[in-house]
C-alpha positions as semicolon CSV with decimal commas, in nm:
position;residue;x (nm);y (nm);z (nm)
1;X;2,651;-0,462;-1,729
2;X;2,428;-0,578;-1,999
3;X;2,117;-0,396;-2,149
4;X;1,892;-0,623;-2,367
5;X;1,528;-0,596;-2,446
6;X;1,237;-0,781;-2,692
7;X;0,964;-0,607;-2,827
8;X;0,668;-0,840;-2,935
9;X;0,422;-0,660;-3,216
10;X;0,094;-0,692;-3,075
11;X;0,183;-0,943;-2,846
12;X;-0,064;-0,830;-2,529
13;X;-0,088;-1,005;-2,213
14;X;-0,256;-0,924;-1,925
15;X;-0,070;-0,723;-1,569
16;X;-0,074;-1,034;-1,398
17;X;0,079;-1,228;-1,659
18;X;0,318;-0,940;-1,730
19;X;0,445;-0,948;-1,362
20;X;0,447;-1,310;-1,386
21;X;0,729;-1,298;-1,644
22;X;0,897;-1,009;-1,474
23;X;0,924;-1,248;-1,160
24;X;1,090;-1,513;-1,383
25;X;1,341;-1,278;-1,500
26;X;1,443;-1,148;-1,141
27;X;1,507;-1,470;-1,021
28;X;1,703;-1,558;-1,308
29;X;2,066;-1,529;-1,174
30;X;2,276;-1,269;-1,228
31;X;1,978;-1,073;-1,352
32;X;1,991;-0,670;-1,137
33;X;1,625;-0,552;-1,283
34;X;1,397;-0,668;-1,543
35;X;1,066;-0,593;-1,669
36;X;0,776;-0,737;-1,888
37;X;0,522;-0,438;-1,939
38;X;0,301;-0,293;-2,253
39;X;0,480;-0,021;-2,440
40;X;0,303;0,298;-2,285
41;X;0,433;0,591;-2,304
42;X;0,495;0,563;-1,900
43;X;0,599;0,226;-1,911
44;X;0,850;0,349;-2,157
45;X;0,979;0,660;-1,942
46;X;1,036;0,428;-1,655
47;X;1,247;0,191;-1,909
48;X;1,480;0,492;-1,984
49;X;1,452;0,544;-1,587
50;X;1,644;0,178;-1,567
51;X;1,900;0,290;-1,778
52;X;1,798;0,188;-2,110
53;X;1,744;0,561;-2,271
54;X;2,071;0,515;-2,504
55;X;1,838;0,195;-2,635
56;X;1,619;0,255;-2,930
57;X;1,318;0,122;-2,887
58;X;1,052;0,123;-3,170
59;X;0,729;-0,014;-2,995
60;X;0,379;0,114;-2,951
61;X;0,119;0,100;-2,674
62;X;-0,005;-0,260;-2,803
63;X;0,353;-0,403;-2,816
64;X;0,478;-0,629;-2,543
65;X;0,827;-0,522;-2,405
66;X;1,086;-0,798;-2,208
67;X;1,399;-0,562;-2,101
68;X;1,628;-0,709;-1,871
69;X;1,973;-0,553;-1,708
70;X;2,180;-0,783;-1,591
71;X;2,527;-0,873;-1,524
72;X;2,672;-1,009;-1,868
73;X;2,486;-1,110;-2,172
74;X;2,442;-1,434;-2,163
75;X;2,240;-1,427;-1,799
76;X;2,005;-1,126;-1,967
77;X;1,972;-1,376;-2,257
78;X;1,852;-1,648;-2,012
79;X;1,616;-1,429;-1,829
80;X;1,463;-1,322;-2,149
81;X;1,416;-1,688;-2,245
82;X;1,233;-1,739;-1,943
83;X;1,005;-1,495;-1,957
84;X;0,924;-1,607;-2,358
85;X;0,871;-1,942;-2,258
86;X;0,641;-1,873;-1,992
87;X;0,474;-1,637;-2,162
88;X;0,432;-1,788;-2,545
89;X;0,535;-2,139;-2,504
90;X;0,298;-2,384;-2,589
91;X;0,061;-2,474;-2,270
92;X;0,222;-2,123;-2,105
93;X;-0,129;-1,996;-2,117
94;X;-0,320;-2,235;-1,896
95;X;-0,647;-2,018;-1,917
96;X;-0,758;-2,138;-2,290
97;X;-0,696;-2,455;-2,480
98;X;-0,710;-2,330;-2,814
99;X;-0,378;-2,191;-2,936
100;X;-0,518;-1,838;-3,050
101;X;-0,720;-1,641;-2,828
102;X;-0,982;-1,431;-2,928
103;X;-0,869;-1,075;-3,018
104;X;-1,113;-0,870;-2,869
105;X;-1,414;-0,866;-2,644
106;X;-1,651;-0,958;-2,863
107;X;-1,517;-1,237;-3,027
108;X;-1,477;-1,391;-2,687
109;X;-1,849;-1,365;-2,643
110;X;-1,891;-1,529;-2,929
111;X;-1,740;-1,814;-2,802
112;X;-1,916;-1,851;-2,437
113;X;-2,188;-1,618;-2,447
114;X;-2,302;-1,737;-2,087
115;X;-2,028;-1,518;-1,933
116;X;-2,167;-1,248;-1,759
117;X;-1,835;-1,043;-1,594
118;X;-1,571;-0,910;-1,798
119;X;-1,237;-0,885;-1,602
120;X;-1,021;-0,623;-1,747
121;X;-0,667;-0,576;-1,697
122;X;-0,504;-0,329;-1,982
123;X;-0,298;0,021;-1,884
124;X;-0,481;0,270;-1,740
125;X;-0,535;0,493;-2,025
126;X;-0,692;0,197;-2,248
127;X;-0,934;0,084;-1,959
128;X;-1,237;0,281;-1,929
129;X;-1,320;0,202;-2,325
130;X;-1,282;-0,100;-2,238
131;X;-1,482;-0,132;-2,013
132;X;-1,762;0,075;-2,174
133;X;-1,728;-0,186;-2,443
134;X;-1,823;-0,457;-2,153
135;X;-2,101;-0,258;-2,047
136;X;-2,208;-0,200;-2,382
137;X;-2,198;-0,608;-2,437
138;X;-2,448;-0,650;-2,084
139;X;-2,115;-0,768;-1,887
140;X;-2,056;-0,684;-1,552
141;X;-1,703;-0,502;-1,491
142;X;-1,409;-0,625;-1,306
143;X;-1,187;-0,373;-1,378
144;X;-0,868;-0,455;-1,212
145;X;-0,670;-0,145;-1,373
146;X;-0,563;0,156;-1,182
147;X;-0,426;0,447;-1,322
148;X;-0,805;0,555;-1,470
149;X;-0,924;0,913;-1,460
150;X;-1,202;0,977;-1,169
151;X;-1,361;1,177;-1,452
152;X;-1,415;0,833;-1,659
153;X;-1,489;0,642;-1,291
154;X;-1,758;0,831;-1,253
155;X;-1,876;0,816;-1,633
156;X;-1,858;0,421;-1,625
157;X;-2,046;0,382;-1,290
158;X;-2,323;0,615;-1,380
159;X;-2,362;0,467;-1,718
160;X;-2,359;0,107;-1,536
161;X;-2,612;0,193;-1,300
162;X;-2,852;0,290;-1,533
163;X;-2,820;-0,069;-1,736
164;X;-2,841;-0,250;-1,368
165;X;-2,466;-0,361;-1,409
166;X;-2,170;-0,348;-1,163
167;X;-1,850;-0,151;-1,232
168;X;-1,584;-0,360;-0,978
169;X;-1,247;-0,080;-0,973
170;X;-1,105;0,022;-1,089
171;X;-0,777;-0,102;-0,907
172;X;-1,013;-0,324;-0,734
173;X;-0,717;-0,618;-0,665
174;X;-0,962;-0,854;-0,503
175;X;-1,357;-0,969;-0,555
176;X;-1,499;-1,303;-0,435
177;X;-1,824;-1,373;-0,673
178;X;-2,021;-1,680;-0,631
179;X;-1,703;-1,846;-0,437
180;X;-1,487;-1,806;-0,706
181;X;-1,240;-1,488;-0,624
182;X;-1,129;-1,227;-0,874
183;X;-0,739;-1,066;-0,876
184;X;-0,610;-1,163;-0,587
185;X;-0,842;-1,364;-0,323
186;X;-0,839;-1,622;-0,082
187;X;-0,991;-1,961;-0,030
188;X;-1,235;-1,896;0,220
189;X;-1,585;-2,051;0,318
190;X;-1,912;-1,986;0,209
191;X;-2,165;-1,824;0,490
192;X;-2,339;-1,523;0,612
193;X;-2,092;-1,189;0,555
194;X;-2,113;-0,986;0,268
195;X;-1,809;-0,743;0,217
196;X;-1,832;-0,406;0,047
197;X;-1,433;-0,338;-0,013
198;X;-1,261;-0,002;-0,153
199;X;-0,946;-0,188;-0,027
200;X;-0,851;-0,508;-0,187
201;X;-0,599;-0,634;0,083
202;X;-0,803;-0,534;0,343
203;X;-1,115;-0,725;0,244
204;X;-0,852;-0,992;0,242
205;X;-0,755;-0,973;0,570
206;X;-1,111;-0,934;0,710
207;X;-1,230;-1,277;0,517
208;X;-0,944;-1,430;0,593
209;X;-1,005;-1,369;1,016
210;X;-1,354;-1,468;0,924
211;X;-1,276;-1,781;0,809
212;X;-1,053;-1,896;1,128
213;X;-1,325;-1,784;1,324
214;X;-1,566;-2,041;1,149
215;X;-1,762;-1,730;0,988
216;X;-1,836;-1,765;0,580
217;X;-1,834;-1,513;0,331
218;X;-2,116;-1,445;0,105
219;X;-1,960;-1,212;-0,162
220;X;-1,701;-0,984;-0,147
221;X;-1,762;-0,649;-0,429
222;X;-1,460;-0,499;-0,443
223;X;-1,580;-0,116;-0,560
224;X;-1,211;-0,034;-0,606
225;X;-1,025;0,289;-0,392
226;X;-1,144;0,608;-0,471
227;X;-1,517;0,475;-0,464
228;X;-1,594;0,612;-0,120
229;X;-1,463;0,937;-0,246
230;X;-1,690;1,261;-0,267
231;X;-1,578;1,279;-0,670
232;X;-1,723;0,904;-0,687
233;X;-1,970;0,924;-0,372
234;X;-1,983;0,568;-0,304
235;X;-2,178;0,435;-0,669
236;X;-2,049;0,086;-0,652
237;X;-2,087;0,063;-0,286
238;X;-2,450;0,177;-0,274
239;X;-2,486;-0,081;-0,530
240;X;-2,323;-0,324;-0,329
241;X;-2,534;-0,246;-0,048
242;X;-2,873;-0,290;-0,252
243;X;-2,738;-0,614;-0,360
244;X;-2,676;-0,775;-0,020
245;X;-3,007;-0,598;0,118
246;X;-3,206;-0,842;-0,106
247;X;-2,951;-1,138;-0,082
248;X;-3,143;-1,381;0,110
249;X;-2,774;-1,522;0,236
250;X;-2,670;-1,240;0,337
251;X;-2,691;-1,162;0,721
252;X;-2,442;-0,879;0,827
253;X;-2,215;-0,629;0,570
254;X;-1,869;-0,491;0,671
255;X;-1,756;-0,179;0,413
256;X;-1,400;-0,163;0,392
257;X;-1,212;0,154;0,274
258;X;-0,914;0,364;0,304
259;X;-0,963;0,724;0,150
260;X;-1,308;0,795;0,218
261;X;-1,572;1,065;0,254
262;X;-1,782;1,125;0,566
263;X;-2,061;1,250;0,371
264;X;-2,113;0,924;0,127
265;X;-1,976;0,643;0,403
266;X;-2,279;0,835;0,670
267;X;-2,488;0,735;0,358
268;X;-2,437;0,415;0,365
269;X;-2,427;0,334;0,700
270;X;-2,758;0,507;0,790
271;X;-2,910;0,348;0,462
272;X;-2,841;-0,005;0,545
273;X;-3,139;-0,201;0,691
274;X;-2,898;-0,538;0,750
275;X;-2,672;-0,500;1,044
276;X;-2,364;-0,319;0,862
277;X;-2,038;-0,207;1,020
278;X;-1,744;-0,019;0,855
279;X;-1,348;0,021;0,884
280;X;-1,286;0,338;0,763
281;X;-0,908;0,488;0,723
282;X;-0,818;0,795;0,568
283;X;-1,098;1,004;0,735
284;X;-1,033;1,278;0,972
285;X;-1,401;1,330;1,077
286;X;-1,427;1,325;1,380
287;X;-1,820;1,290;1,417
288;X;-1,824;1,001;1,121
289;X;-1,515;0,823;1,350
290;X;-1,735;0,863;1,661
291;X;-1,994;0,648;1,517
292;X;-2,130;0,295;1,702
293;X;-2,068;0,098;1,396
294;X;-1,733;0,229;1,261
295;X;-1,379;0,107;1,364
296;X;-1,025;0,187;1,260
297;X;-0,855;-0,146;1,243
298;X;-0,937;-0,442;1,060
299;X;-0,907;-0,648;1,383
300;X;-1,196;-0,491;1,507
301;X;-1,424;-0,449;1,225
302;X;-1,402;-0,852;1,198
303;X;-1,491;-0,899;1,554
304;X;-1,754;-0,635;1,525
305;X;-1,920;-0,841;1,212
306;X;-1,831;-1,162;1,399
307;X;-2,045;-0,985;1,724
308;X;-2,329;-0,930;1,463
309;X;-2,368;-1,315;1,403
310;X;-2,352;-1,409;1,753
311;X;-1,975;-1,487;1,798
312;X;-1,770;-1,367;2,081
313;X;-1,438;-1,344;1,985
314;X;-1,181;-1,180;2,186
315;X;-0,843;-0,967;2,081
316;X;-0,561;-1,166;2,327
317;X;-0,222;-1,246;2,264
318;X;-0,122;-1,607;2,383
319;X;0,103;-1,586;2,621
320;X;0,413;-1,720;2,378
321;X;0,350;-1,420;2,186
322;X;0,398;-1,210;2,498
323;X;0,684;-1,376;2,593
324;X;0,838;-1,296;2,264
325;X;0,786;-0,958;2,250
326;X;0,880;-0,895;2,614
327;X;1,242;-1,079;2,550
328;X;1,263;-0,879;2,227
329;X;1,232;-0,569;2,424
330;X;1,519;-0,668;2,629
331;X;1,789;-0,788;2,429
332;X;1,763;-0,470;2,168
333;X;2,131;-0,263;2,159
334;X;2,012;0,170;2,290
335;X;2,041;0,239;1,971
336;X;1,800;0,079;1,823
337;X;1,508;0,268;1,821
338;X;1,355;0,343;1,453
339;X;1,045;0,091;1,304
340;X;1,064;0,015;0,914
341;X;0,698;-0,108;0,777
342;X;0,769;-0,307;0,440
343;X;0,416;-0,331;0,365
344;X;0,252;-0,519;0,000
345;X;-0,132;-0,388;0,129
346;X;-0,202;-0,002;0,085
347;X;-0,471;-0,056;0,353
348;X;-0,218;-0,271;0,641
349;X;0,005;0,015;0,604
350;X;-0,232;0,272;0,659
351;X;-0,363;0,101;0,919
352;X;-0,043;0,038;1,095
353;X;-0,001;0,412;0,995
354;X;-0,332;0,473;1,224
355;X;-0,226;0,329;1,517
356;X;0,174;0,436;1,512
357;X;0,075;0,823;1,558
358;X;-0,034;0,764;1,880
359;X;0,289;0,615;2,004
360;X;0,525;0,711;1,736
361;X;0,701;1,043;1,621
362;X;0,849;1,133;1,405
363;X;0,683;0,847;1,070
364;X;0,778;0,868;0,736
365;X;0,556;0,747;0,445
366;X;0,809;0,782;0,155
367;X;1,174;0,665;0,180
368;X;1,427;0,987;0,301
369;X;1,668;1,119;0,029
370;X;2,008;0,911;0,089
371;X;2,230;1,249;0,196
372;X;1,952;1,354;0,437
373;X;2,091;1,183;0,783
374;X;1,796;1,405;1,009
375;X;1,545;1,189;0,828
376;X;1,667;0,850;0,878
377;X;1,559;0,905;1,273
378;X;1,187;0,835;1,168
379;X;0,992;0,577;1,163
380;X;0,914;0,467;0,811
381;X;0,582;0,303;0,691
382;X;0,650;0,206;0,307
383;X;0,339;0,115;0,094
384;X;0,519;-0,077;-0,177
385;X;0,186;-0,162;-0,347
386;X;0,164;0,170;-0,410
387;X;0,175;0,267;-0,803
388;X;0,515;0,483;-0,736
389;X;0,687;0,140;-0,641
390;X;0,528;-0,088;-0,929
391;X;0,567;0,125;-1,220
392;X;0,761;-0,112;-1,435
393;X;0,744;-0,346;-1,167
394;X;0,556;-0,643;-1,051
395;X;0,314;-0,582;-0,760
396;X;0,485;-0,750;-0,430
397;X;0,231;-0,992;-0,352
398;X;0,316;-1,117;-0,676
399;X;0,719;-1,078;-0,683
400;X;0,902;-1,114;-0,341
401;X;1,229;-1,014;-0,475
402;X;1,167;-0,679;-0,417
403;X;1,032;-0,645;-0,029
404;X;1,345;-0,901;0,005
405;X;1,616;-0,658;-0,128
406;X;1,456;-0,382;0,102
407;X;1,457;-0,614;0,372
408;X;1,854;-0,641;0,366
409;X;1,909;-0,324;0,334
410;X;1,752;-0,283;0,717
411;X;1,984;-0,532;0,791
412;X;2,248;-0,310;0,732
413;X;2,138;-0,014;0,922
414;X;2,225;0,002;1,314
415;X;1,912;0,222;1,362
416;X;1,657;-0,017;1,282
417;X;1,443;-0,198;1,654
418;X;1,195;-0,376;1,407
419;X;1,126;-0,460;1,043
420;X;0,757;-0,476;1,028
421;X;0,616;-0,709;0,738
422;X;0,262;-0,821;0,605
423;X;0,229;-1,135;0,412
424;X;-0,038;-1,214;0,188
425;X;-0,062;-1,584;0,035
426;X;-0,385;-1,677;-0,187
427;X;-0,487;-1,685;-0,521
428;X;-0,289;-1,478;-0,715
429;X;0,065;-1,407;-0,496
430;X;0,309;-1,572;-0,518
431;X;0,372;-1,930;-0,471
432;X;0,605;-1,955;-0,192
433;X;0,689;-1,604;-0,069
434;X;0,812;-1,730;0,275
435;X;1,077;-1,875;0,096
436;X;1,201;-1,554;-0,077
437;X;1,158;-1,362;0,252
438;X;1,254;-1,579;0,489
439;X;1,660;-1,595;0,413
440;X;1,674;-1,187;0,402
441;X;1,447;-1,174;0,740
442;X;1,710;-1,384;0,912
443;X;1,993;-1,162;0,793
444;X;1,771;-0,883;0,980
445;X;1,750;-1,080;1,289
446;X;2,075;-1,199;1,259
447;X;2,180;-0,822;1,278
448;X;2,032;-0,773;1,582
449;X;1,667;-0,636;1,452
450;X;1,324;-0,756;1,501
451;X;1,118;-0,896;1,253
452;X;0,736;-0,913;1,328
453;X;0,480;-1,058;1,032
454;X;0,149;-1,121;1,036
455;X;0,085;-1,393;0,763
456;X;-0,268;-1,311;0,564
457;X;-0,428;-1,634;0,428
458;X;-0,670;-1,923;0,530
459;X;-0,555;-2,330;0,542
460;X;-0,719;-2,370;0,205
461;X;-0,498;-2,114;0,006
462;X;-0,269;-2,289;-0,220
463;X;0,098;-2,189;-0,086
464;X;-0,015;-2,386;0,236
465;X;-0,054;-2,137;0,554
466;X;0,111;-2,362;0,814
467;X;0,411;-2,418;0,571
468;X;0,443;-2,020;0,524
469;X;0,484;-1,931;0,896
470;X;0,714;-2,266;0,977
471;X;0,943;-2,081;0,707
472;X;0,925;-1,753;0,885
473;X;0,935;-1,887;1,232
474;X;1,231;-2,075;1,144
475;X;1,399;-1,733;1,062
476;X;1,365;-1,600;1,371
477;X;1,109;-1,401;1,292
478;X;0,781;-1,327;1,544
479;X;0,443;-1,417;1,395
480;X;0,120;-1,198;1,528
481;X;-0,248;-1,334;1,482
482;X;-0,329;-0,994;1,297
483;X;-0,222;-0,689;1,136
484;X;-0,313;-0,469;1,416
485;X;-0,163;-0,705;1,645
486;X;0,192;-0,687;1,451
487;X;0,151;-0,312;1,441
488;X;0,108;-0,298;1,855
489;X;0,396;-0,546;1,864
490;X;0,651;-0,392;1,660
491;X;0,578;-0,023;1,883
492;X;0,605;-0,211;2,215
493;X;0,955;-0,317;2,153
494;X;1,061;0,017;1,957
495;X;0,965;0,178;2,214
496;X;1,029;-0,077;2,513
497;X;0,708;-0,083;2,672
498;X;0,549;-0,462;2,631
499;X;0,225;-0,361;2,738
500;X;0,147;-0,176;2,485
501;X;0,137;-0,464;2,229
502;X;-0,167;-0,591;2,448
503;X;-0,343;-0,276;2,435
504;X;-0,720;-0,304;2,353
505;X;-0,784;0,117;2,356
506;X;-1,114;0,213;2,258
507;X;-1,319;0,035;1,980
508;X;-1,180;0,383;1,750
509;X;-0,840;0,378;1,863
């Protein structure tokens, strides 16, 4: 095994560039881990996690590290070349023409001072400055960072609502301003629905079912995850919601979010004077869940919007679908019995989450210690998006690799009924993840296990939609219209019962 890494002196690039080179160097062959990060002090712990703590490494928060382990020197020498040619070659950097970018906010201003939003995308603990510095300039706030203190959240948002400016995040992974999407996004149509999202994969979902029911989207604000909080108390989102109150194009809201607080979503919702409807997860109020105009999938907060507008859409399953899972429920070995959620969204795994304890038990959210047998009975829902499973790593919607390693692994275990998968294509992910996924979701099939994915994305998005389930079709795999729809699915055959992947419930259930 071969340890190598680069350190470039004030070399910064942005996250998504960062896991853009990291994805490079995994698929170089013979590479076992790799990683293209700023040299923060955690980035730096997790390198010596990976095995490189014999390896001095002399590098400071505004270095670039490229560390690779792989199998022999000369493949760690080719992934590293990779990742420096995509990532300082000449033309790597598609987003200026001029060979040095400007070195700090304000010289980019300088240069186009018609820009009015300021994306950021630096380590946590460099963000919030940041974007006080954008604020300071009259600039709107994407902050796509995570890792920021609540205490400096709440500092940025109260400072930006005083100068009339919005703070987007942070960790807010998707916006959708003016049709042209922010992070991660899809290609969807223009129309009526504005979106008020503290979850960036679930606002995708939502615009995305939107958009193959002929609805448009007017903006989507991502306000980032702890928003709806009671530290935060909804800032961004009441600005949000002021915003599409006086938006002329703006007909009916949805408000997306995932760890929220009765107290500030009840504001909202009774403050709205637009027809407004929320999916709320992570709530255990039982008065705020009771509500007319909340729901607890995404399914049904779509439709509910969709109702809004004058649509009547209906949750079915065509009767191929049915078919398939009825067949699948029949051919699994006894012993089959346990349901392994690989999930990239935060919010489809919590909603899957949502819906398993009421057919379900025991569920795991974090993977069981490998000498504890009594724990690999559960169920396991897996969050991979989550900031414990990209620390040093790229995000799965960007790198495939990863969900695909953990996908073979289920292969390999006699336990497993059904591997349950999302799939989110768009601006942003990656450019063929069907392709990565696909070979490793046929070994699972192969071994007798299920494989149910429901593919996020609209016919526009650039990794063509069609072309993404054909690939997973032709793996064996079984496709559902929706993520709550996959999450029924996968339960009916764990648990042999068909019906329940039709199941309807209550509009909170």
């Amino acid at each position: 095994m071969t340890l190598l890494l680069t350190v470039r002196r004030g070399a910064y690039k942005d996250s998504v560039r960062q896991m853009a080179a990291t994805r490079a160097m995994l698929e170089a062959s013979g590479v076992e881990w790799a990683g293209a990060f700023m040299a923060t002090p955690a980035n730096l712990q997790q390198l010596h996690a990976e095995g490189f703590a014999d390896t001095e490494i002399n590098a400071q928060a505004n270095d670039l590290v490229l560390a690779v382990r792989a199998e022999d020197k000369a493949s760690a020498q080719r992934a590293l070349a990779l990742a420096e040619a995509g990532l300082f070659a000449a033309g790597a950097d598609t987003t200026r023409v001029q060979e040095s970018p400007p070195a700090d906010l304000r010289a980019a201003l300088c240069e186009d001072r018609t820009a009015n939003i300021a994306m950021i995308s630096v380590p946590g603990p460099y963000a919030a400055l940041e974007a006080q510095k954008a604020l300071s300039e009259g600039l709107h706030v994407m902050l796509f960072s995570d890792g920021v203190d609540l205490a400096d959240e709440l500092a940025l948002k109260q400072r930006a609502r005083t100068l009339g400016l919005f703070v987007m995040g942070p960790g807010a992974g998707t916006s959708w301003i003016g049709g042209i999407g922010f992070g991660f996004a899809n290609r969807v149509r223009s129309g009526q629905v504005g979106i008020i999202a503290a979850s960036g994969t679930g606002a995708q979902a939502v615009m995305c079912l939107l958009d193959h029911m002929g609805i448009g989207i007017s903006q989507v604000i991502g306000v980032g995850a702890h928003d709806l909080t009671a530290e935060i108390g909804g800032l961004s989102a009441q600005m949000a919601l002021e915003a599409f109150e006086a938006d002329e194009k703006t007909h009916a809201i949805i408000l997306i979010s995932k760890q929220t607080d009765a107290a500030a979503a009840a504001r909202l919702l009774d403050g709205a004077s637009k027809p407004i409807v929320a999916v709320l997860l992570g709530t255990g109020d039982v008065r705020l869940m009771a509500r007319k105009d909340v729901y607890s999938t995404l399914e049904q907060g779509a439709y509910a919007v969709a109702g809004l507008l004058g649509y009547a859409p209906q949750i079915t399953l065509d009767a191929h679908l049915v078919d398939q899972i009825e067949a699948a429920a029949t051919r699994l070995s006894p012993d089959r019995t346990r349901v392994v959620g690989l999930f990239s969204g935060g919010t489809l795994c919590e909603e899957a989450a949502a819906i398993a304890v009421r057919h379900l038990a025991p569920i795991a959210r974090t993977a069981p210690p490998p000498l504890d047998p009594n724990a690999r009975h559960a169920h396991l829902l897996l969050d991979l998006g989550d900031e414990d499973h990209t620390r040093g790593r790229p995000h799965p919607m960007i790198d495939a690799a990863a969900r695909s390693a953990l996908l073979l692994e289920q292969a390999a275990d006699p336990t497993v009924a059904v591997v349950l998968l999302d799939l989110v294509i768009g601006e942003g992910s990656h450019p063929d993840p069907a392709n990565v996924l696909a070979p490793a979701a046929a070994r699972v099939v192969e071994s007798g296990a299920v494989v149910i994915v429901c593919v996020i994305g609209t016919a526009a998005d650039p990794q063509d939609l069609n072309k993404q389930r054909h690939q997973l079709e032709g793996a064996g795999c079984i496709l559902a219209p929706t993520t709550a729809r996959a999450a029924y699915a996968a339960f009916a055959i764990a648990l042999r019962k068909p019906s329940i992947a039709s199941k309807t419930e209550t509009r909170h259930s």
